[in-house]
LUMSE-152085 format. One line per 4 residues: number of its first residue (from 1); their letters; for each residue x, y, z of C-alpha. Coordinates in steps of 0.05 Angstrom, whole numbers, plus 32768, in hexadecimal, padded with zeros to 4 digits. Each point is the difference from the previous one (the first is absolute). Example, Ala and Ser with C-alpha at 12.3 -4.5 7.8 and 13.67 -1.06 7.14 Angstrom:
1 = as = 80F6,7FA6,809C | 801B,8045,7FF3
END
This chain:
1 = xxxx = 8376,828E,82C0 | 7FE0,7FEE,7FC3 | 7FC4,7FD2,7FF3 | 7FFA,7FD2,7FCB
5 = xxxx = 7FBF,7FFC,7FD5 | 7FE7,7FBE,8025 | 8004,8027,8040 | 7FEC,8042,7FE4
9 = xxxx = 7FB8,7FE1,7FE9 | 7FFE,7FDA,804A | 8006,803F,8024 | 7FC9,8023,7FCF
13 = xxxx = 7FD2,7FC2,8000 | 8008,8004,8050 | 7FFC,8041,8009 | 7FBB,800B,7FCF
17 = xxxx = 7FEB,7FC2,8028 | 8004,8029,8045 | 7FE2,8039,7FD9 | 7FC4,7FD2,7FEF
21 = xxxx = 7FFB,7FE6,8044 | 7FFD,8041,8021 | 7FC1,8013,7FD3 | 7FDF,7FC8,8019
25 = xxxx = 800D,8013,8042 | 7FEC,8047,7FFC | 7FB8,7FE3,7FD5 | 7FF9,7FD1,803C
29 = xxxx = 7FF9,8032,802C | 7FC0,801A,7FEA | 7FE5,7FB7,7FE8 | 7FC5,7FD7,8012
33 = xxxx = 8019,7FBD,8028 | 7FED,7FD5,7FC7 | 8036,8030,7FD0 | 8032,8003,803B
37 = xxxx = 8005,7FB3,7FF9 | 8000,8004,7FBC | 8033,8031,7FF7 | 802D,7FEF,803D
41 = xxxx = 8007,7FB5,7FD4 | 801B,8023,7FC6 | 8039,8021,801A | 8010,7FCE,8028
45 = xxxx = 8007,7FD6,7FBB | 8021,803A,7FE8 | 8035,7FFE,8039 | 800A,7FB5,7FF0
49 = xxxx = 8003,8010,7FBA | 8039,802E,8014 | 8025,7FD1,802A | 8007,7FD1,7FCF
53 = xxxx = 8021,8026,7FCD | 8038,8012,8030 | 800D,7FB6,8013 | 7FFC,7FE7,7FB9
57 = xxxx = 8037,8038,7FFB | 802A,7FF2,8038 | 7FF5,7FB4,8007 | 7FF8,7FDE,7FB1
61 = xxxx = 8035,7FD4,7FE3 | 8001,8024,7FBD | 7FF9,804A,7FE7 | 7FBA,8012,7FF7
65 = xxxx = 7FE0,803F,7FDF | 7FD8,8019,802E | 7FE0,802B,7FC8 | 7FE9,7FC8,7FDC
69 = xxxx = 7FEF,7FD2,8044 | 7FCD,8042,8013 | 7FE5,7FF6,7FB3 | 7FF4,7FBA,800B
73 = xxxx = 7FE3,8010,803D | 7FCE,8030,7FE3 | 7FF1,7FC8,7FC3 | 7FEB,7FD1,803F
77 = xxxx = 7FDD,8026,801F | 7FD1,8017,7FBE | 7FFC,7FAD,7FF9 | 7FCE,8004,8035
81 = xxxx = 7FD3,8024,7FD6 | 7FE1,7FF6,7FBB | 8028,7FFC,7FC4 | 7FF4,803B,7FE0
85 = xxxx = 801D,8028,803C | 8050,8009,7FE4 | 803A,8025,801B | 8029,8011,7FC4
89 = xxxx = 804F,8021,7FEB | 8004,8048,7FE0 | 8007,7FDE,7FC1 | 7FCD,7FCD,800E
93 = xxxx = 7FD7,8039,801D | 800C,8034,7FBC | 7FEC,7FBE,7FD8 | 7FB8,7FEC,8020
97 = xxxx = 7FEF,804D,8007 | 800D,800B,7FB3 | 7FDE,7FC2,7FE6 | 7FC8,8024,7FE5
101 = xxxx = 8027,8022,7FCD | 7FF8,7FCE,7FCE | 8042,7FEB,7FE2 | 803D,7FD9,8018
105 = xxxx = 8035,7FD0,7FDD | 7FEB,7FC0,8009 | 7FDB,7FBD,7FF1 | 7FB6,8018,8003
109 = xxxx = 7FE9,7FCD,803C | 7FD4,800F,8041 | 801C,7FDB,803A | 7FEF,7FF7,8042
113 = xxxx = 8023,7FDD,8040 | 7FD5,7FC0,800D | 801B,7FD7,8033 | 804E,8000,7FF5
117 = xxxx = 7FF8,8000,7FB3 | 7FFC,8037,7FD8 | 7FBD,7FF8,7FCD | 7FEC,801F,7FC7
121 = xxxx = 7FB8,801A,8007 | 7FFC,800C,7FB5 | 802F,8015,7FC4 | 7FF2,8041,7FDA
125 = xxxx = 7FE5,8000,7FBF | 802D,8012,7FC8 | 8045,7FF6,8027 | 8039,7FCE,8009
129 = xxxx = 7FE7,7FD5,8037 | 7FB9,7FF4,7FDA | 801E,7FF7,7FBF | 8026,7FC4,801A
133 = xxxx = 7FC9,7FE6,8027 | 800B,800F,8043 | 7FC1,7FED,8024 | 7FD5,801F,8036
137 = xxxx = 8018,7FC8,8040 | 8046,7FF3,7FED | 802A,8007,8039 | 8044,8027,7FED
141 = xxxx = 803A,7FCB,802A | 8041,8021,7FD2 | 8013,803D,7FE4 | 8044,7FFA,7FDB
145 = xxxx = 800F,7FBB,8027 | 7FFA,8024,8043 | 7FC5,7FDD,802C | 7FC8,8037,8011
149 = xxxx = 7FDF,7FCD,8033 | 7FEE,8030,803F | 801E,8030,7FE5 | 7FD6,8044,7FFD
153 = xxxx = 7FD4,8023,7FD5 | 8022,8038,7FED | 8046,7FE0,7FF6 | 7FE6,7FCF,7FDA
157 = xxxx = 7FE3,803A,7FCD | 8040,8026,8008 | 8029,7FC9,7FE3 | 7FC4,7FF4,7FC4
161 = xxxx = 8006,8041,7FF8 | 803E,8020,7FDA | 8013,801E,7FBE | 7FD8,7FF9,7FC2
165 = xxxx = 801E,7FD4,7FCE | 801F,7FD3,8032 | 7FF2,7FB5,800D | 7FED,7FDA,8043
169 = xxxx = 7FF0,7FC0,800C | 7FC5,7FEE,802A | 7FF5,7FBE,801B | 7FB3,7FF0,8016
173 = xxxx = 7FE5,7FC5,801D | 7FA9,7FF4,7FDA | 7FD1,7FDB,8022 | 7FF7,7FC0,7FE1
177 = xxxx = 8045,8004,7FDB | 8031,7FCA,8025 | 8047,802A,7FEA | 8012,8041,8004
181 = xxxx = 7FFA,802A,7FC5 | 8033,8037,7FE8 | 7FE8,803B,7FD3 | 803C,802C,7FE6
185 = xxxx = 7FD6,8049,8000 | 801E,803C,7FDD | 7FF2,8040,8030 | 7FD3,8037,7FDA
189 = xxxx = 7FE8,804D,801C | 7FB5,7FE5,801B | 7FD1,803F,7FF5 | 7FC1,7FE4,801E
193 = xxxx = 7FCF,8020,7FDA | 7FC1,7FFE,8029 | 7FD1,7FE8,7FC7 | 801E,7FDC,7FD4
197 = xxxx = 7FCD,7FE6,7FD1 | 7FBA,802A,7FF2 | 7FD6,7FEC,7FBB | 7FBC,7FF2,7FEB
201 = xxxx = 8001,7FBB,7FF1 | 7FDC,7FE0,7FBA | 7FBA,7FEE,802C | 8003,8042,8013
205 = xxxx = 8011,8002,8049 | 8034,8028,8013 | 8039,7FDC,8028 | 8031,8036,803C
209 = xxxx = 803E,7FDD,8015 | 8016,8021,804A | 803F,7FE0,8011 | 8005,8029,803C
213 = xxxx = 7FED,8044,8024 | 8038,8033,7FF5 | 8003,8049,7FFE | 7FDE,8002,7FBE
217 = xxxx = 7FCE,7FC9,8004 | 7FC7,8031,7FFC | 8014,802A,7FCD | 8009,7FC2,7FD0
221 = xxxx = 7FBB,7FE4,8015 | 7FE5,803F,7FED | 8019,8008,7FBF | 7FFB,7FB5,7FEA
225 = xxxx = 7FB8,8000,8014 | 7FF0,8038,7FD8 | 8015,7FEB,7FC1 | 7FEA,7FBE,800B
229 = xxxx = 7FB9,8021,800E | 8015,8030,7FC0 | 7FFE,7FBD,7FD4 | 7FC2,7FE1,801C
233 = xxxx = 7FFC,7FC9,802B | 7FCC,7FD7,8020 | 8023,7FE5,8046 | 803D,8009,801F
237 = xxxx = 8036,7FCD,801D | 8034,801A,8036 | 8039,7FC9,8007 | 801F,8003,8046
241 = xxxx = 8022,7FC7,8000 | 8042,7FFD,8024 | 7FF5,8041,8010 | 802B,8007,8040
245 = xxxx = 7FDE,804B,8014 | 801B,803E,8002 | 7FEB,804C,801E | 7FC4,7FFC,8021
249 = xxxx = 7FE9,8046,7FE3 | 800A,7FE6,7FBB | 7FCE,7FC7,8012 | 7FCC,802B,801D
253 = xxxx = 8013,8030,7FC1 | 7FE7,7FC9,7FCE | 7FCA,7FE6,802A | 7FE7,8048,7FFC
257 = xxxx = 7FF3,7FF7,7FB7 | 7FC8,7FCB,8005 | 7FE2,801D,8048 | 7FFB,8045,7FFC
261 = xxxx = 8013,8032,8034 | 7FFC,800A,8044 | 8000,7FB4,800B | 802D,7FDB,8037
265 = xxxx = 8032,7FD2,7FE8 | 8028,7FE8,8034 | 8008,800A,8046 | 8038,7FED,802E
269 = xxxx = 8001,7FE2,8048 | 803D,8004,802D | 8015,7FFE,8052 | 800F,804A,7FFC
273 = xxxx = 7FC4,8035,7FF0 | 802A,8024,7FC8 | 8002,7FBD,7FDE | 7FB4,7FFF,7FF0
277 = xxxx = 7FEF,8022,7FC6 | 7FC5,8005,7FC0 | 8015,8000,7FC0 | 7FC6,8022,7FCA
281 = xxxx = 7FFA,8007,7FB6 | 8006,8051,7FF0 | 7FFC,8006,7FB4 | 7FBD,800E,7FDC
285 = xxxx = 800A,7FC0,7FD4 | 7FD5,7FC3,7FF9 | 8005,7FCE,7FC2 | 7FC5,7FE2,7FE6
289 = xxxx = 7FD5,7FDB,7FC5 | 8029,7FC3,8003 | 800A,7FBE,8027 | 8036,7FFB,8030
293 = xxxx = 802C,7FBC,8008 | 8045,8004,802E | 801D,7FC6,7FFA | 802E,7FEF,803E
297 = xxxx = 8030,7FBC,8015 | 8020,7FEE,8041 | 8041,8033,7FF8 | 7FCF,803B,7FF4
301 = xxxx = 8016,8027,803E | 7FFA,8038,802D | 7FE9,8042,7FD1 | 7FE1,7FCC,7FD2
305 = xxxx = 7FDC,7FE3,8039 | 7FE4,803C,800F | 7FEB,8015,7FB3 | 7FD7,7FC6,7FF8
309 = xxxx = 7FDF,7FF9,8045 | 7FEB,804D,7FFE | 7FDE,7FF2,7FBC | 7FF5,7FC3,801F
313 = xxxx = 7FD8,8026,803D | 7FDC,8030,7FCA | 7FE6,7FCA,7FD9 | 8022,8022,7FCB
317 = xxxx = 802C,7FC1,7FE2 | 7FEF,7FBE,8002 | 8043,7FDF,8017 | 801D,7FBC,7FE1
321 = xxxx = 803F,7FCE,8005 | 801D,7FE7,803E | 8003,801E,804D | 8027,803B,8003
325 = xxxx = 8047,7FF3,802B | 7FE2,802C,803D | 8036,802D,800C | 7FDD,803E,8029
329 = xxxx = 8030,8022,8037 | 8019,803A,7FF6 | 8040,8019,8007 | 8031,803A,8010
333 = xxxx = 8043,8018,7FF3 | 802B,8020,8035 | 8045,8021,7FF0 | 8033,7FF9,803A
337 = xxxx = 802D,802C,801A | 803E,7FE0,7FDF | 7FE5,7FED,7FC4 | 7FE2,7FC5,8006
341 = xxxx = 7FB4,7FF5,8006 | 7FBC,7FD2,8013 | 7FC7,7FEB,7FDE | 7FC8,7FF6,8039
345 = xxxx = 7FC2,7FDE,7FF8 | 7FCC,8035,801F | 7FBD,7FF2,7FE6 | 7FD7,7FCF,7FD8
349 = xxxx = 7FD0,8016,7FC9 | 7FB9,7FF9,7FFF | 7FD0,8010,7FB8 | 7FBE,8014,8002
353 = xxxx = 7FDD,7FC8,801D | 8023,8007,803B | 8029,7FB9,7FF3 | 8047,7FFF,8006
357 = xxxx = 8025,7FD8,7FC3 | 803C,7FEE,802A | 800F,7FB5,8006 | 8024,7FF6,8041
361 = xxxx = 8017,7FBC,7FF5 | 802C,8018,7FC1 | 802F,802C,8033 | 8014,7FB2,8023
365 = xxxx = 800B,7FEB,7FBB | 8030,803A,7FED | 8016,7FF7,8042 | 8010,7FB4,7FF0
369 = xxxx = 7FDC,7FE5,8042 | 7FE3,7FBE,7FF2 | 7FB5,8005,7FEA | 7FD0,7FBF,8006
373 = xxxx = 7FD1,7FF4,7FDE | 7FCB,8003,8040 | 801C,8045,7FFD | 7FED,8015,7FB8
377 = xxxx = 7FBE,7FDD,800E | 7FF0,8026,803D | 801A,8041,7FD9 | 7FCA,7FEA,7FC4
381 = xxxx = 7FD4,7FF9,803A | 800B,8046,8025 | 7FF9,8022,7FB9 | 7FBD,7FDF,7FEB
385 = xxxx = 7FE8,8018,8042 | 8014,804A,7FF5 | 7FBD,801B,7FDA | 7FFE,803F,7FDB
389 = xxxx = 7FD0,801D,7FCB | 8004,802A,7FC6 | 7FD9,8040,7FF0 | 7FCC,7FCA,7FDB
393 = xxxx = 8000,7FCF,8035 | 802D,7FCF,7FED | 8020,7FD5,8029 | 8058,8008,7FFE
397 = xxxx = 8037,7FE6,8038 | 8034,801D,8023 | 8040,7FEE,8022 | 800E,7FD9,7FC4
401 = xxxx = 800E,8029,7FBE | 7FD3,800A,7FCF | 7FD5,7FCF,7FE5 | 7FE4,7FFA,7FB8
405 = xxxx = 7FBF,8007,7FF7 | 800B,7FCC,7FCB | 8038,7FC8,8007 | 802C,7FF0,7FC4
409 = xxxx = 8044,7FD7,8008 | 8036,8006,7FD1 | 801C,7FC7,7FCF | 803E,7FEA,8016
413 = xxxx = 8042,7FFC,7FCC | 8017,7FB0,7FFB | 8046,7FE9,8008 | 800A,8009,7FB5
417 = xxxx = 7FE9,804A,8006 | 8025,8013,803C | 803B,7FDE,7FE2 | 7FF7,8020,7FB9
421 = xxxx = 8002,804D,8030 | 803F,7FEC,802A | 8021,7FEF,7FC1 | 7FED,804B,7FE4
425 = xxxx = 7FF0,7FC9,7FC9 | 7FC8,802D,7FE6 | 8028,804B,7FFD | 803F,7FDB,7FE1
429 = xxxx = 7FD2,7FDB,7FC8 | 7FDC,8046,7FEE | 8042,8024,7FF7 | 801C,7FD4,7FCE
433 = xxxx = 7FC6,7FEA,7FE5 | 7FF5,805A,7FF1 | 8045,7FFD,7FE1 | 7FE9,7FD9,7FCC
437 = xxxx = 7FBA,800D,7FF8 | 7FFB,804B,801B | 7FDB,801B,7FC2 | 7FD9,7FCB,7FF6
441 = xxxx = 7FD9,8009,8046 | 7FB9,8027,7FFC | 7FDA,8017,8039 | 7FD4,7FBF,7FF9
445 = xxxx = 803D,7FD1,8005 | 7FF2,7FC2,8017 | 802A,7FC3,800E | 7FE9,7FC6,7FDE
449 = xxxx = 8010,7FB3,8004 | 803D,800A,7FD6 | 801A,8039,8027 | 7FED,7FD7,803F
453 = xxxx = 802A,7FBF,7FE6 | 8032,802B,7FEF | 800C,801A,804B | 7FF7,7FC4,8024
457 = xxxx = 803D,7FE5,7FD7 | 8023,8043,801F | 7FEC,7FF0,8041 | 8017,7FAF,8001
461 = xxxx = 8040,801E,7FE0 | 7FFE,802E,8043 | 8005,7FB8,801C | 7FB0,800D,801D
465 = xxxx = 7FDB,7FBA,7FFF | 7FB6,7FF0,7FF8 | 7FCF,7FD1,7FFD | 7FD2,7FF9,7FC1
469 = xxxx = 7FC4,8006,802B | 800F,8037,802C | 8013,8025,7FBA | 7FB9,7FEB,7FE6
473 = xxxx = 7FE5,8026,8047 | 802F,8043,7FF3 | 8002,8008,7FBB | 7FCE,8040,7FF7
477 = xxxx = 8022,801B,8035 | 803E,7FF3,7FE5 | 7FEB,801C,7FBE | 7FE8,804C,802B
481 = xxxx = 803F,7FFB,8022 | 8028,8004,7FBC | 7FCC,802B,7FE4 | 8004,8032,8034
485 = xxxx = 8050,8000,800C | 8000,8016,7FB0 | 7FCC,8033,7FF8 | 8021,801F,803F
489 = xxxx = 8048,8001,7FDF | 7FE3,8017,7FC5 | 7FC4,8032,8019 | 800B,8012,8046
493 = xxxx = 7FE6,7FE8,804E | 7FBA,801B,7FF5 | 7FFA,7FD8,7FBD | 8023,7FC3,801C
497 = xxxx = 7FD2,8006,8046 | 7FBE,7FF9,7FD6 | 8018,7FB9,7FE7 | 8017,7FEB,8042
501 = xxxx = 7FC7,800B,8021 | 7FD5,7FD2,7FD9 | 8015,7FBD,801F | 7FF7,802A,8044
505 = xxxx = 7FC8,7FCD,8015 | 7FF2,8032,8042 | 7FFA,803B,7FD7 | 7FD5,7FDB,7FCE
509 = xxxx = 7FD1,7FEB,802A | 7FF2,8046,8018 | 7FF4,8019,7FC2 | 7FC7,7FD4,7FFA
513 = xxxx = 7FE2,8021,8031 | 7FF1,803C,7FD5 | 7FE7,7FD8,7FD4 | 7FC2,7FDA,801F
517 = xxxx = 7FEF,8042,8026 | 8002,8045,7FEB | 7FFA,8023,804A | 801E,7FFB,8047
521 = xxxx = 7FB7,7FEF,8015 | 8005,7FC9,7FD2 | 803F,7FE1,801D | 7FFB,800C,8045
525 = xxxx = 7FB4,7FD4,7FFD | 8032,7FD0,7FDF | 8034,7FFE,802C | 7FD2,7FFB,8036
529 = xxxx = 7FDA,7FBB,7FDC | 803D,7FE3,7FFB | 8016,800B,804C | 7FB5,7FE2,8008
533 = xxx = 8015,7FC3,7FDE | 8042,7FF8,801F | 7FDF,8004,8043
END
């Protein structure tokens, strides 16, 4: 008699089941009484577990796949974890494990799963998504017309995802925005190039760009701080960002370059002993005879996390912006035996000072569990309570990502500027405005009050309205925006980047750092005054 495939996977699925049962059984035997009980639980589940499948089979109205039921099984149970522990498909599986290669046709946006909408943690510099002004906190409800609401990470990127030169629609709902928005994206090949932006700026600071920690993180740092130190500079300024992380050993690679050797990093804490490992420096390599300034925001995660608390910890950096996301657990891939596999959460990490940068109450929020505020306060609470200390004796927090030494927010775009990036008012100006005026744009372009009039007519034609006064409060940002979008076309992203930066108020502020003190010692007395003040 032959079986068909339902029954076929029953009889496997029962079978292992019995298998796993009778381990337990024979490990029972030689148990302590507390394991026995432990262990007898589990296969009684097991047995249960078992039982079910079979009356689902024999007993349910419709035809199930029992294939997919045991999947969805397996997705429940990992549900009862954190959110970083995923069971994925071979393809899903092939996907995540290759993901450090670099390159893949797409949009150029980090996502993550927050609640049942899929969120963009930050667009990447230089591709589709953050030319059109996708924004770090959209949440992604459409792709093509079909809803993405609960549906999961890595489908959502796999329909993003496709040929380059192809179009998709993606539909995002913004805080603060009252209708949906539509952006129309053509897909490009995203090479994520670790460092994208490394120069010596005109004050003569030089300014790193890490977008992320990749296979070749280290190398880059390495040669972009040598010629920067080649051309002379008097501080340094290490943007991280929306830096989602990366390979740990490309973190403690970098961080080896301003501590030295022989120097813990990072060590790891799990439930198993073979989960608790150190992490040290091992190349002969220290950088010296300048300032250090890393400059971090609330989506600097994970890796990044732990490159600024280690120089953090050293007192080797004086760190500024906004508290770091706190994203500190570390995880593990498993292949399965048919081609499938898990991610498991196994550890968390811990720098130098012994403080662990993980923020617990951000795996409810990814988990969308309802978070009060009594809970964030108490969370504030816990982390102000959890005391470490640098190798000087400063005072830092853990539980809680890292925190700046020195706080500085971030201006925030108005309706007019937000609307004005939707559009992709600014990219459509600068190409027709180059086919026009290509060879009559220098290095030193600027756009002036003509060339300003000139594209706010464009952008009322692109049926964009305005009041006069919230023009009056934009207009030099306006004017970069055009400015930038040109010398780009015309020059390149690194050329283009050093104009945008200049109404980067966050950014700007940090740079002023360097200039009312010329050492760390310097700015750590003054970030310490102005903690004095605050408290």
């Amino acid at each position: 008699m032959k079986l068909n495939k339902t029954k076929r996977i029953i009889i496997s699925v029962s079978i292992i089941s019995w298998f796993i049962i009778a381990l337990f059984i024979l490990q029972t035997a030689t148990a302590s009484a507390k394991s026995d009980e432990s262990q007898t639980n589990v296969y009684k589940k097991l047995k249960v577990f078992n039982e079910v499948l079979f009356k689902l089979q024999e007993n349910y109205v419709d035809e199930i796949d029992i294939s997919d039921l045991i999947d969805s099984a397996i997705e429940g149970m990992l549900e009862e974890t954190d959110p970083h522990t995923n069971y994925f498909s071979p393809d899903e599986f092939e996907r995540f494990s290759s993901n450090t290669k670099g390159e893949f046709g797409g949009l150029g946006i980090s996502i993550d799963k927050k609640g049942k909408f899929i969120t963009v943690v930050s667009p990447i510099e230089g591709t589709p998504a953050y030319r059109m002004g996708i924004m770090a906190g959209d949440k992604i409800v459409k792709v093509d017309g079909e809803s993405v609401i609960d549906v999961d990470t890595d489908e959502s990127i796999k329909k993003m995802r496709g040929e380059p030169g192809t179009k998709v629609v993606i539909t995002i709902v913004r805080p603060g925005v009252d209708e949906e928005l539509d952006f129309e994206i053509v897909r490009e090949i995203i090479k994520i190039k670790s460092i994208p932006y490394a120069f010596k700026m005109d004050n003569g600071i030089g300014y790193v760009r890490i977008r992320q920690f990749n296979a070749n993180t280290t190398e880059e740092l390495r040669e972009e701080l040598d010629n920067l130190e080649e051309q002379g500079i008097r501080g340094l300024l290490i943007d991280l960002r929306f830096n989602p992380g990366g390979l740990l050993n490309e973190a403690i690679n970098t961080v080896n370059e301003f501590i030295g050797k022989g120097k813990r990093v990072v060590y790891t804490k799990g439930r198993t002993p073979r989960t608790n490992m150190e992490y040290y420096t091992k190349y002969n390599r220290l950088r010296s005879g300048y300032p250090v300034v890393v400059l971090i925001n609330e989506a600097s995660a994970s890796a990044a996390e732990i490159f600024a608390g280690s120089l953090q910890d050293y007192d080797k950096a004086l760190v500024v912006g906004k508290t770091s996301f706190g994203k500190g657990s570390v995880q593990r891939l498993f292949p399965l035996s048919d081609g499938n596999g898990i991610k498991i959460t196994t550890a968390k990490y811990y720098i130098n000072s012994e403080r662990c940068i993980h923020k617990d109450i951000n795996d409810r929020l990814l988990k969308g569990e309802d978070v009060t505020d009594a809970d964030f306060e108490q969370a504030d609470e816990d982390h102000l309570k959890d005391i470490h200390y640098t190798e000087k004796g400063r005072i830092v927090y853990g539980g809680g990502g890292i925190n700046p030494d020195i706080e500085i927010d971030q201006s925030r775009l108005s309706n007019l500027g937000r609307e004005l990036r939707r559009k992709n008012t600014f990219f459509n100006y600068s190409v027709n405005y180059m086919l026009d005026h290509e060879d009559e744009v220098a290095l030193d372009f600027q756009a002036d009050d003509k060339i300003i009039k000139d594209f706010m007519d464009y952008a009322q034609a692109d049926s964009i309205e305005y009041e006069f006064a919230e023009l009056d409060s934009t207009y030099d940002w306006i004017g970069n925006e055009i400015t930038w979008n040109i010398i780009q076309r015309k020059f390149g992203d690194l050329e283009g980047y050093k104009v945008l930066i200049k109404e980067d108020t966050q950014l700007q502020e940090a740079l002023k750092i360097f200039e009312q003190y010329n050492t760390l010692e310097k700015m750590f007395v003054h970030a310490e005054g102005l903690k004095e003040k605050v408290e």
